[in-house]
C-alpha positions as CSV (number, residue, x, y, z in Angstrom):
1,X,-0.3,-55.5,23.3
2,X,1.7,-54.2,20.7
3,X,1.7,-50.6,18.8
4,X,2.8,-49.9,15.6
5,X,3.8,-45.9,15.0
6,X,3.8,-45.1,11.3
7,X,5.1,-41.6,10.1
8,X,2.8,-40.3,8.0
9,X,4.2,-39.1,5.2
10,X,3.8,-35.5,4.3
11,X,3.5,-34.1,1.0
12,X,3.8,-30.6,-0.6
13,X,0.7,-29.4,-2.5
14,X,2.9,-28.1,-5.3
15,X,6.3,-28.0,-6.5
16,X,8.1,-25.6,-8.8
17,X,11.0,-27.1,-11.3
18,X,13.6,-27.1,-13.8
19,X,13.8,-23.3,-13.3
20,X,16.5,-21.2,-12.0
21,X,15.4,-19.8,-8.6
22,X,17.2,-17.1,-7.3
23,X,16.8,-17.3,-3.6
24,X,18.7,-14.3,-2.0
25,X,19.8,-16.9,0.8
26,X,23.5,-16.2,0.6
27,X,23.9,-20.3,2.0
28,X,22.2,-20.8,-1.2
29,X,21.7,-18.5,-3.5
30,X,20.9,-20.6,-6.5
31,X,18.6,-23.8,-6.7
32,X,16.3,-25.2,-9.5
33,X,12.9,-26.3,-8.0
34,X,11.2,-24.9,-4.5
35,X,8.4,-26.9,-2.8
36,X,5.3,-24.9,-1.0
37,X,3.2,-26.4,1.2
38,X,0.2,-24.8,3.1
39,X,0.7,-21.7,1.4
40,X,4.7,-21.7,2.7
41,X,8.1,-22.7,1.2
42,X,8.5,-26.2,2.1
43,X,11.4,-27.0,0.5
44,X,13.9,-25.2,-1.6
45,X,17.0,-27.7,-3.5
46,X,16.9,-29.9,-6.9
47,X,13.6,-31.8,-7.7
48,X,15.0,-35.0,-8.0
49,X,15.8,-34.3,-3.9
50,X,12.1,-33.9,-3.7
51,X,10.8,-37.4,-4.5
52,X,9.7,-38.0,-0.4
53,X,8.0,-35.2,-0.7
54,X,6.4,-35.7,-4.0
55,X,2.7,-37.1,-3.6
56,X,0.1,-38.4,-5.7
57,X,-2.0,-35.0,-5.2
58,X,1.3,-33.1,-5.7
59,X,1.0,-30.4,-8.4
60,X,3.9,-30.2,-10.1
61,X,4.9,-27.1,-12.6
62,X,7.8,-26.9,-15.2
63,X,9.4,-23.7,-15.1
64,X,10.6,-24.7,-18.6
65,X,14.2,-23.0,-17.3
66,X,12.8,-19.5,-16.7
67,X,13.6,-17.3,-13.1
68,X,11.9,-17.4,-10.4
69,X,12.9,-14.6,-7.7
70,X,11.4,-13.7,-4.7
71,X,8.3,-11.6,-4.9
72,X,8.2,-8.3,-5.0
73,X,7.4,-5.7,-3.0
74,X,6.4,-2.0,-3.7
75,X,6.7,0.5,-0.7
76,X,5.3,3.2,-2.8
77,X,2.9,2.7,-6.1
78,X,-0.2,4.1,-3.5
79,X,-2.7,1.8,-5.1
80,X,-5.2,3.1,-2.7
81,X,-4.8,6.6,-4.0
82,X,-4.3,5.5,-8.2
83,X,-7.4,3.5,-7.8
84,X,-9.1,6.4,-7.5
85,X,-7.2,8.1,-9.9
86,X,-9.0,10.2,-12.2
87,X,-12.3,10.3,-10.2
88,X,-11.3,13.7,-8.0
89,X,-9.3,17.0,-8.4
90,X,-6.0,16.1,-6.8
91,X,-5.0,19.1,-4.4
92,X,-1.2,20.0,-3.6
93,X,-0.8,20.2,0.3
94,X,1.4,22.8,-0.5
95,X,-1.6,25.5,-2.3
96,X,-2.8,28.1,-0.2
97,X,-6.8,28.8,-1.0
98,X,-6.4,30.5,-3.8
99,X,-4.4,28.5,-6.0
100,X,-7.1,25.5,-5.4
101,X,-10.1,28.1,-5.6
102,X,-8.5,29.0,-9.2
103,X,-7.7,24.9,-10.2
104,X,-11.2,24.2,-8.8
105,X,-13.1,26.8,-11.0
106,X,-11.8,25.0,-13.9
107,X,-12.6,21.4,-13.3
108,X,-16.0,22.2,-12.1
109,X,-16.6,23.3,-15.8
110,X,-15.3,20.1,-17.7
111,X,-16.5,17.6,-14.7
112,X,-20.2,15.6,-15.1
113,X,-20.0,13.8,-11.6
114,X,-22.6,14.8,-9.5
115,X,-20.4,16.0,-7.2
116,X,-17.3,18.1,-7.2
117,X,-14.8,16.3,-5.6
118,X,-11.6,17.1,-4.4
119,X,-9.0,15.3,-2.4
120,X,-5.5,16.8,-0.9
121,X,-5.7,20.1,0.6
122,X,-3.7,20.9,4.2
123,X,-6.3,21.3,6.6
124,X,-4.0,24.4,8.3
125,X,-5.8,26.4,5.1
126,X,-9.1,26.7,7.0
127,X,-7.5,29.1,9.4
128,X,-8.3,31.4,6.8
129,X,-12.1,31.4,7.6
130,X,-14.0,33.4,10.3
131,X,-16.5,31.0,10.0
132,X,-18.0,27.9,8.4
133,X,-20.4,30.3,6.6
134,X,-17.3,32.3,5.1
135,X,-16.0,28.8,4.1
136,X,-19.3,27.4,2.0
137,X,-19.6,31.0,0.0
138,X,-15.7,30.8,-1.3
139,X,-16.9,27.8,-2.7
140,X,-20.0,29.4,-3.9
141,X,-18.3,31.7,-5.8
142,X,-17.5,28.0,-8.2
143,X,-21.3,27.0,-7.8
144,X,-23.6,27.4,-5.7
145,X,-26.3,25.1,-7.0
146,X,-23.8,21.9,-7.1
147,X,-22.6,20.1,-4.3
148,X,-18.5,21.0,-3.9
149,X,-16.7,18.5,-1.3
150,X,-13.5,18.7,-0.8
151,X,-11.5,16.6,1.7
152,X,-8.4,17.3,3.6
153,X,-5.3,15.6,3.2
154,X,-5.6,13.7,6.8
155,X,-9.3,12.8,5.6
156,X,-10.5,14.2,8.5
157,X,-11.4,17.4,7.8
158,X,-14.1,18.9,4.8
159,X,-14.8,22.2,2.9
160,X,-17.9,22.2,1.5
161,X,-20.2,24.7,-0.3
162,X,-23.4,25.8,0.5
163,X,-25.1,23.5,-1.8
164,X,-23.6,20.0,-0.5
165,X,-24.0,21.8,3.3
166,X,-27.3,21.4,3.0
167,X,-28.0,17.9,1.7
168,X,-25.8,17.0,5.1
169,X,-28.1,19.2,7.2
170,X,-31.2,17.2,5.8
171,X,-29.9,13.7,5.6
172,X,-28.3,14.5,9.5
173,X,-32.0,15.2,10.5
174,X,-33.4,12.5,8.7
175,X,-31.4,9.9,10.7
176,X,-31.6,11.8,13.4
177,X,-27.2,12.0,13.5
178,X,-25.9,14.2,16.6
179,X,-22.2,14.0,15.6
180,X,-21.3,14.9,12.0
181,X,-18.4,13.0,10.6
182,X,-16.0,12.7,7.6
183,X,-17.3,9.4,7.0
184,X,-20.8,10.8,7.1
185,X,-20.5,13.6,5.2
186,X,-18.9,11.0,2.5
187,X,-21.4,8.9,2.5
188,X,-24.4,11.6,2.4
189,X,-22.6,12.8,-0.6
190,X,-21.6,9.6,-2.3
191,X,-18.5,11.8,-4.1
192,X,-16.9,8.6,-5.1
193,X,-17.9,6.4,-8.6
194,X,-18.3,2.9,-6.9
195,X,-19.0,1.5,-10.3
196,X,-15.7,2.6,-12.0
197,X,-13.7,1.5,-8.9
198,X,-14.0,-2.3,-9.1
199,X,-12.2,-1.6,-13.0
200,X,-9.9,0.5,-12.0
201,X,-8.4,-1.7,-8.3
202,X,-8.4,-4.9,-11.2
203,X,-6.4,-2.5,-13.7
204,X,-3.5,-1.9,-11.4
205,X,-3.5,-5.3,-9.9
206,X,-2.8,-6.7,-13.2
207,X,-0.2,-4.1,-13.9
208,X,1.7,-4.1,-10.8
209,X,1.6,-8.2,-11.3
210,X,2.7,-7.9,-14.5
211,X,5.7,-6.3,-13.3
212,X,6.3,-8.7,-10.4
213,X,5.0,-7.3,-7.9
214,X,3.3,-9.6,-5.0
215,X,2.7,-7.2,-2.2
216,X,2.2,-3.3,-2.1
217,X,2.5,-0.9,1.0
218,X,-0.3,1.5,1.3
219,X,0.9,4.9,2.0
220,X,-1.0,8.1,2.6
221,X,-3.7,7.6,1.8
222,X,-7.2,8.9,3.9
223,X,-9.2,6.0,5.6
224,X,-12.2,7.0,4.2
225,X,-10.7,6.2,0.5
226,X,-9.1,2.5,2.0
227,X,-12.3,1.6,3.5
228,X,-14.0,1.7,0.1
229,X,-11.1,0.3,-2.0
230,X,-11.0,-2.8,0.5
231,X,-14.8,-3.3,0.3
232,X,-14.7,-3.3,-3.1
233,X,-12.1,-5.8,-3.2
234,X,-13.9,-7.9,-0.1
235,X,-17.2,-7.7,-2.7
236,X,-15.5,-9.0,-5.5
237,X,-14.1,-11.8,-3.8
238,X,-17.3,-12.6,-2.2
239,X,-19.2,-12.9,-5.8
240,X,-16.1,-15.0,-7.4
241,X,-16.0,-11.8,-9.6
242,X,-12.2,-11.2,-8.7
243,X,-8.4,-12.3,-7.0
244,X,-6.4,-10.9,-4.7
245,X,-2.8,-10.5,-6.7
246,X,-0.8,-8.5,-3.9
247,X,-0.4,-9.1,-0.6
248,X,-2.0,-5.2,1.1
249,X,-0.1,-3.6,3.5
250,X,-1.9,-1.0,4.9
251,X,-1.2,1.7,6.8
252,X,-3.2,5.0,8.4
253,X,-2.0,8.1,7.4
254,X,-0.9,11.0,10.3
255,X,-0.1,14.6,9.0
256,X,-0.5,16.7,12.3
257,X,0.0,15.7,16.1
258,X,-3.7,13.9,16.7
259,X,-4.1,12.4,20.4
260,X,-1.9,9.1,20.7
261,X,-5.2,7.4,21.5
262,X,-7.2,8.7,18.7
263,X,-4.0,7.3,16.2
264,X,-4.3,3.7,18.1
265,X,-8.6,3.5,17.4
266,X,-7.7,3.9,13.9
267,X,-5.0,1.6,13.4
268,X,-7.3,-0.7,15.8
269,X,-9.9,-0.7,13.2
270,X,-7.8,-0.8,10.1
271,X,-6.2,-4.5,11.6
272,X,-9.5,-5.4,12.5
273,X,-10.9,-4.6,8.8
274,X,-10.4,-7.6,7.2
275,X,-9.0,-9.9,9.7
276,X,-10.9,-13.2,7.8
277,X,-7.7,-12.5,5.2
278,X,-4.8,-12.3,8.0
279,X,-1.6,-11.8,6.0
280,X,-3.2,-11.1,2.7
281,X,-4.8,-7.7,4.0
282,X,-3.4,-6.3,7.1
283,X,-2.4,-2.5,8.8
284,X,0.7,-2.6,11.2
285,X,2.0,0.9,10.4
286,X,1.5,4.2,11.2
287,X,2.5,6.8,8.5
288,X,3.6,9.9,9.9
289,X,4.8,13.1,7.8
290,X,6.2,15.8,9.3
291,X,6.9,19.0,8.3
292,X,8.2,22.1,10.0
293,X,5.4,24.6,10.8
294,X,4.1,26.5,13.3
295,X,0.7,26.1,15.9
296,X,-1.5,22.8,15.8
297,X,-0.6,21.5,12.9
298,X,3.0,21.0,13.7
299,X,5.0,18.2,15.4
300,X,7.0,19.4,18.5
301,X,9.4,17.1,19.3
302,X,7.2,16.2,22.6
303,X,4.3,15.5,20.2
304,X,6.4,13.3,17.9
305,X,7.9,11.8,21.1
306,X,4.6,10.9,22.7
307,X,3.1,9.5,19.5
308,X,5.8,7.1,18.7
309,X,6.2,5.8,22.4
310,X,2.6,4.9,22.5
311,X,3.0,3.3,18.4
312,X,5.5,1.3,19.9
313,X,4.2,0.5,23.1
314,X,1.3,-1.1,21.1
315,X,3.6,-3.2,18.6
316,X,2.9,-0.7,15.8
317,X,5.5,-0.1,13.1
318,X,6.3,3.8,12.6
319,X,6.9,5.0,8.5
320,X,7.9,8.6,9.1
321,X,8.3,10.7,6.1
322,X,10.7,13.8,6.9
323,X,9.7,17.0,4.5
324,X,13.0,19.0,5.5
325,X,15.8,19.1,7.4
326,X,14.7,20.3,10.7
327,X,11.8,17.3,11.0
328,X,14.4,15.0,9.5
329,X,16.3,15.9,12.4
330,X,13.9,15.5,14.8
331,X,12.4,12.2,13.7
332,X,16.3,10.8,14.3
333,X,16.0,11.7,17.9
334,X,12.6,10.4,18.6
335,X,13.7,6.8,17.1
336,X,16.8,7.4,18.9
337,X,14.8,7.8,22.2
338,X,12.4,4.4,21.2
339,X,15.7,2.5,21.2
340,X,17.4,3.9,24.0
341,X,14.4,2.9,25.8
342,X,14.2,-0.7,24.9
343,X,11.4,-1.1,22.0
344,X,14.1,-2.8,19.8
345,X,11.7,-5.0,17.9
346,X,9.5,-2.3,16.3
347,X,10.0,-1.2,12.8
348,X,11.1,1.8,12.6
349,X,11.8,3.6,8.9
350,X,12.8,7.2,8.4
351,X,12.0,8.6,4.8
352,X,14.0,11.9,3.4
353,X,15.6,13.2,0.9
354,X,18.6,14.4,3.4
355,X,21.4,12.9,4.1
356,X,21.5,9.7,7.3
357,X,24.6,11.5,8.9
358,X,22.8,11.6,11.9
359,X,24.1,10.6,15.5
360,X,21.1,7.9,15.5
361,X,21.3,6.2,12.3
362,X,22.1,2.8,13.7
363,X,17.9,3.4,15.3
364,X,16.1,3.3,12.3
365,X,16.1,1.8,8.6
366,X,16.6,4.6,5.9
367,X,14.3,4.5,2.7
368,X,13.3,7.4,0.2
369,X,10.2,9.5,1.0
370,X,7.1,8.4,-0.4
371,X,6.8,11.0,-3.1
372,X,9.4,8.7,-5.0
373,X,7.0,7.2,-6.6
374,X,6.4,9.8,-9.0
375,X,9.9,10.2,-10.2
376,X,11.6,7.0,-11.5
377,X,12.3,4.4,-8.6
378,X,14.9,2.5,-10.4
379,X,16.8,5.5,-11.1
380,X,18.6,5.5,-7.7
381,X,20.3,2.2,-8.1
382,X,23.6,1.8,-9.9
383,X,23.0,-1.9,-10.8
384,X,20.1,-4.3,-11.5
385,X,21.1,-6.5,-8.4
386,X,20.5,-3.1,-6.2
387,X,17.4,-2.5,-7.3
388,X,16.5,-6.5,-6.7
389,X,17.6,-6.1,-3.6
390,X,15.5,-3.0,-2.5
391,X,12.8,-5.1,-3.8
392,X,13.0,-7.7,-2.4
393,X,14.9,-8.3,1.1
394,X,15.3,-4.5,1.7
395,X,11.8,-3.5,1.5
396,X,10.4,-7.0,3.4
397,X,12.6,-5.4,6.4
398,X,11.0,-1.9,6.0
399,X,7.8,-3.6,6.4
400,X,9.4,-5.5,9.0
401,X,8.7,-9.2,7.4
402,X,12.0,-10.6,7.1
403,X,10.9,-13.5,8.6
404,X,8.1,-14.3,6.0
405,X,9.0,-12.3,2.9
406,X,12.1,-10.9,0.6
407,X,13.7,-14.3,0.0
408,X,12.9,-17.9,-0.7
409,X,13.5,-20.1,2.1
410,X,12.2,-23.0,4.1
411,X,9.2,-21.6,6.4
412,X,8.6,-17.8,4.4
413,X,5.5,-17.3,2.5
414,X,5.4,-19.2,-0.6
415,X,5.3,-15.5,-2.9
416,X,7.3,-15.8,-6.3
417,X,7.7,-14.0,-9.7
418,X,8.6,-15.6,-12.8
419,X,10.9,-14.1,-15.4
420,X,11.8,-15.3,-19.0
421,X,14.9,-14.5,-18.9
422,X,17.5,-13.0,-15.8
423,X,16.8,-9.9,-14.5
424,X,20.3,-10.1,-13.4
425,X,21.6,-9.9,-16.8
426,X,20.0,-6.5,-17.6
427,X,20.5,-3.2,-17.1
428,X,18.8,-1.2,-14.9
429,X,17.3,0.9,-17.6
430,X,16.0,-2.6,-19.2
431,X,15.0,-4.3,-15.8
432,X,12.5,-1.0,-14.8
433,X,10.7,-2.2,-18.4
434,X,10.8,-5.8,-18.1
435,X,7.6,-8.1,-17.9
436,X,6.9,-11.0,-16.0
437,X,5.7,-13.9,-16.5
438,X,3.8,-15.4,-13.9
439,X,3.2,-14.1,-10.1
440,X,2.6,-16.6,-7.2
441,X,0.9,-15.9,-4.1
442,X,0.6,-18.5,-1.3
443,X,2.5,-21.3,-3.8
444,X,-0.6,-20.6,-6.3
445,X,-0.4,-18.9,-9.8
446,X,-2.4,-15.7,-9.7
447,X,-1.1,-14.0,-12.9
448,X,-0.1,-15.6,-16.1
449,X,1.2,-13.2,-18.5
450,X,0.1,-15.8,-21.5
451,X,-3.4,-16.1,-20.2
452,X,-4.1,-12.3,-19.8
453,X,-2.6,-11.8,-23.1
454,X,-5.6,-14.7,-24.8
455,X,-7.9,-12.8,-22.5
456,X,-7.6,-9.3,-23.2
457,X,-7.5,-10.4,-26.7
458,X,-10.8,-12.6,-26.3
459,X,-12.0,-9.1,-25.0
460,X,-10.9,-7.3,-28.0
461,X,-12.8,-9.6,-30.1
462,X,-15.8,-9.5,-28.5
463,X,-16.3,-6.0,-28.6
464,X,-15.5,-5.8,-32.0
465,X,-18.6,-8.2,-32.4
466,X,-20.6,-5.8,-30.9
């Protein structure tokens, strides 16, 4: 008996061409059609090199000789946090109680929430209460009659007033709750405008798309906030009502020395979240500030030590943001330590604003603290290729995802933005304005710069009707 084997042929599910795709592959940095397949790059050459793997169900888009780089990647727009932009009284770490009793006292008189909300104090500021009683009546002194929440900066700590004290009391015996938590108090409160946040997670989608952007790192920002910014997003999806246009990289946020073990539940559930959207939603990375101080609140360098080990022990990637020298200094030697000690495979980034002269900089990967994001990011590069490269390549290593993002190459995620013109060719002044024209996630459009333009202007029409 006699067998015939025939090689089935495969073909990619859509091919991008006559463009000008800038690869960041220094073997081969230029080529003018890529190939994705499964949601990866299949291919990456001329099209006319593609005809095996062109099929009869093979999508196949002109580029129409515009630029397709690498997707982007923001380490620090926060998108958690400007979701909810707008719907809370932002809190400096840095006020003592009464600078925020002051700033308080005036947005409780322009703001018609239900709640007064607050977000951003440092915990540490408690200390200043003899008791939880002393506590509700400073913020009684604002008003007593509406419910005042305000939630630390970690997320897992509250100062309430008397008012919002005792809707928790009530609701806690209604359900019969033993253990009061941040999470409970949140939701026996509702602080947050669910309705407004489905808008405004859309919003800055769109705008970080339309700037090329194709995956974001969440940074500090309280689980409590995350939880309801990804159910939102989980909902929409569910009722066909929106897309996911950025890859989310989340993170949990750690201001003060927590148990190790208390650090790993949370990260545990975080990567757990959303696991049915593995590599479009996922949280690898503990984000660690650390600040010189004294008493609980502050990192010893056995604390930091401890912490880290056990991270990277359980194949977590450590974002550190130093606040000063002295923590700058320390976070060098605890990196140090984790390579010394064999853990060469973790990700590892130390974020300051002080100089990387230290004895360990070979440990870890330097970035700029996360507070960059409020002063202009494209002002620290000296050319537009720089600032490309940050972008691209540079940041995919912070996140450590070399191996499936920052350039475009057989076998990385198929993740693309499409220029009109090169980027390269700009200034860096120009390139920090400049718009693009399509995003692709997965090999499949998910922002069209011309489409969004004929809708928002269908939108503008139709309310003009009304």
């Amino acid at each position: 008996m006699a067998f015939s084997f025939l090689k089935k042929k495969v073909s990619a599910d859509i091919i991008y061409m006559n463009g000008h795709v800038y690869t960041q592959d220094p073997a081969y940095p230029w080529a003018t059609a890529v190939a994705c397949k499964d949601s990866e790059i299949m291919a990456v050459g001329d099209f006319e090199a593609m005809e095996d793997i062109t099929g009869e169900d093979t999508e196949v888009v002109d580029l129409n000789n515009r630029y397709l780089f690498p997707g982007f990647i923001d380490l620090h727009s926060a998108p958690v946090l400007q979701a909810f932009d707008g719907s809370y009284l932002k809190i400096s770490n840095e006020w003592d109680v009464e600078p925020i009793l002051d700033i308080l006292a005036d947005y409780a008189d322009e703001c018609e929430h239900d709640v007064i909300f607050g977000y951003g104090f440092h915990e540490r500021i408690l200390e200043r209460f003899d008791s939880a009683e002393a506590a509700h009546a400073a913020l009684d002194e604002i008003d007593r009659y509406k419910p005042i929440l305000l939630l630390g900066e970690s997320g897992h700590h509250c100062w309430v007033n008397s008012a919002a004290a005792a809707i928790i009391r009530t609701v806690a015996e209604d359900e019969e709750e033993e253990y009061i938590t941040t999470n409970f108090i949140l939701n026996a409160l509702s602080p947050l405008p669910l309705e407004e946040l489905e808008t405004a997670w859309k919003k800055h989608a769109e705008d970080m798309a339309d700037k090329g952007f194709t995956s974001v790192f969440n940074l500090c920002a309280p689980d409590c906030f995350t939880d309801v910014y990804l159910d939102n997003i989980m909902m929409a999806i569910g009722e066909g009502e929106g897309d996911i246009m950025q890859r989310f990289h989340g993170s949990i946020f750690v201001n003060r020395p927590f148990h190790p073990q208390m650090i790993l539940r949370r990260l545990a559930a975080a990567r757990t979240s959303c696991i049915e959207l593995d590599s479009l939603i996922t949280a690898d990375f503990a984000k660690l500030e650390v600040c010189e101080g004294e008493g609980e609140w502050a990192f010893s360098q056995e604390a930091l030590d401890t912490i880290c080990l056990e991270l990277a022990e359980h194949g977590y990637g450590i974002h550190l943001d130093a606040r000063d020298r002295a923590s700058f200094e320390k976070a060098a030697q605890t990196f140090g330590m984790l390579r010394e000690k064999g853990y060469r495979n973790t990700t590892l980034v130390l974020a300051s604003r002080y100089g990387y002269d230290s004895d360990y900089r070979d440990a870890y990967l330097a970035a700029w603290p996360t507070d960059i994001w409020e002063d202009s990011f494209f002002g620290h590069f000296d050319s537009t290729k720089e600032a490309i490269d940050a972008l691209t390549t540079g940041a995919a290593e912070c996140l450590g995802m070399s191996k499936t993002l920052g350039s475009i190459e057989k076998g990385k995620r198929a993740d693309f933005t499409v220029f009109g013109e090169n980027p390269l060719d700009s200034s860096v002044e120009r390139f920090s304005g400049m718009h693009a024209d399509m995003t692709i996630l997965d090999g499949q459009i998910v922002y069209d710069a011309d489409e969004a333009a004929a809708d928002e202007m269908c939108d503008l029409i139709f309310s003009l009707q009304l």
